[in-house]
C-alpha beads as a LAMMPS data file, in Angstrom:
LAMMPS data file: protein, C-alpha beads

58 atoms
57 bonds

1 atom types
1 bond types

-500.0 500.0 xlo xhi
-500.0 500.0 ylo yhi
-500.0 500.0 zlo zhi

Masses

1 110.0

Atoms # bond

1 1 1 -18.121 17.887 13.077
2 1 1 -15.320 17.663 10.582
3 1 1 -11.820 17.259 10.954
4 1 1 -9.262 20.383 10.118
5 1 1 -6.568 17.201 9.733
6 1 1 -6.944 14.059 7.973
7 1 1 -4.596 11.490 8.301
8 1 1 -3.684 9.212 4.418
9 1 1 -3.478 5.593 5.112
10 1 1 -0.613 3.992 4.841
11 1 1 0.084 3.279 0.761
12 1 1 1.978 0.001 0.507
13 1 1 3.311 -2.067 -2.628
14 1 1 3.023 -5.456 -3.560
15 1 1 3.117 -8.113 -6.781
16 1 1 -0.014 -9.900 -6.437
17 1 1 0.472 -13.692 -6.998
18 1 1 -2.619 -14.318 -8.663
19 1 1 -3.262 -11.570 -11.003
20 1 1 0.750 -10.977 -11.360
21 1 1 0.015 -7.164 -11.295
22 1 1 2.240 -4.723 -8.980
23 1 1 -0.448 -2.626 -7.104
24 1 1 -0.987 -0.080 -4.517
25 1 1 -2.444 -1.202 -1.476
26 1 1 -4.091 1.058 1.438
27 1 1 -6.913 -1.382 3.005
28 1 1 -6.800 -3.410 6.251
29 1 1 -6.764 -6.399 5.646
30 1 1 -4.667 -5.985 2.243
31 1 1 -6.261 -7.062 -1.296
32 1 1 -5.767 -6.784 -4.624
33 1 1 -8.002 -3.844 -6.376
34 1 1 -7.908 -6.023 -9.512
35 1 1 -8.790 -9.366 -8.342
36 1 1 -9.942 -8.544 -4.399
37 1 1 -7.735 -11.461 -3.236
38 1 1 -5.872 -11.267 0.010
39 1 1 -2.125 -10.044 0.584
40 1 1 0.422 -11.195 2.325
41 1 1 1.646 -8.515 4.489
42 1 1 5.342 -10.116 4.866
43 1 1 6.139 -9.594 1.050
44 1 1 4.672 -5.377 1.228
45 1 1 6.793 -2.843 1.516
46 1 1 6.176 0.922 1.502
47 1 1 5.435 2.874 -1.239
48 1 1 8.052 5.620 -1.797
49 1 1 6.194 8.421 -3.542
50 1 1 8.389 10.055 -6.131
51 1 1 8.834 13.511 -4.863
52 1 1 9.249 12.335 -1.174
53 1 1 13.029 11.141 -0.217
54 1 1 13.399 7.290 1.341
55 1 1 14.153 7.309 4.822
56 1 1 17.369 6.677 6.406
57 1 1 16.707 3.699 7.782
58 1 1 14.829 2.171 4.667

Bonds

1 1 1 2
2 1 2 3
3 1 3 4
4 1 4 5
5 1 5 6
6 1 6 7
7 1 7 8
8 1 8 9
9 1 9 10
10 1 10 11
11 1 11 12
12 1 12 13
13 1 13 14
14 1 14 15
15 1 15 16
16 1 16 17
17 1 17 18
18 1 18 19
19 1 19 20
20 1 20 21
21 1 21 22
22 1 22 23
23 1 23 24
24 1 24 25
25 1 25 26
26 1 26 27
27 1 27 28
28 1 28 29
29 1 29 30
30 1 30 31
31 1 31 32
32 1 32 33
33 1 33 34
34 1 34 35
35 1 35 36
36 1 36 37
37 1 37 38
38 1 38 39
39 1 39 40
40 1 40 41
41 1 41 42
42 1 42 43
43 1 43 44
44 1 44 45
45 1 45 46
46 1 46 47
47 1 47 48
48 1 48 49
49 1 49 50
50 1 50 51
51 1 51 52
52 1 52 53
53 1 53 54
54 1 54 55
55 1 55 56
56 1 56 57
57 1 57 58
């Protein structure tokens, strides 16, 4: 049975230290979709997409 509602992960950005790319990030554990190596999650942030406002406390 399929959902009516389907939830997005959570999009996240980061500057990957090996490749030296900026990339998108939605996996768990984060990696890189260029290189596959692993994230740190301390130096993500989210990903404000450009037609939604930041939030008041960000």
């Amino acid at each position: 049975m399929l959902n009516d509602e389907v939830d997005a992960p959570e999009m996240r950005e980061a500057e990957c230290p090996f490749c030296e790319n900026a990339v998108l990030v939605y996996e768990r554990p984060p990696r890189c979709p260029f290189c596959a190596c692993p994230l740190d999650e301390e130096r993500m942030h989210p990903y404000v997409w450009p037609d939604e406002e930041p939030s008041p406390s960000g």
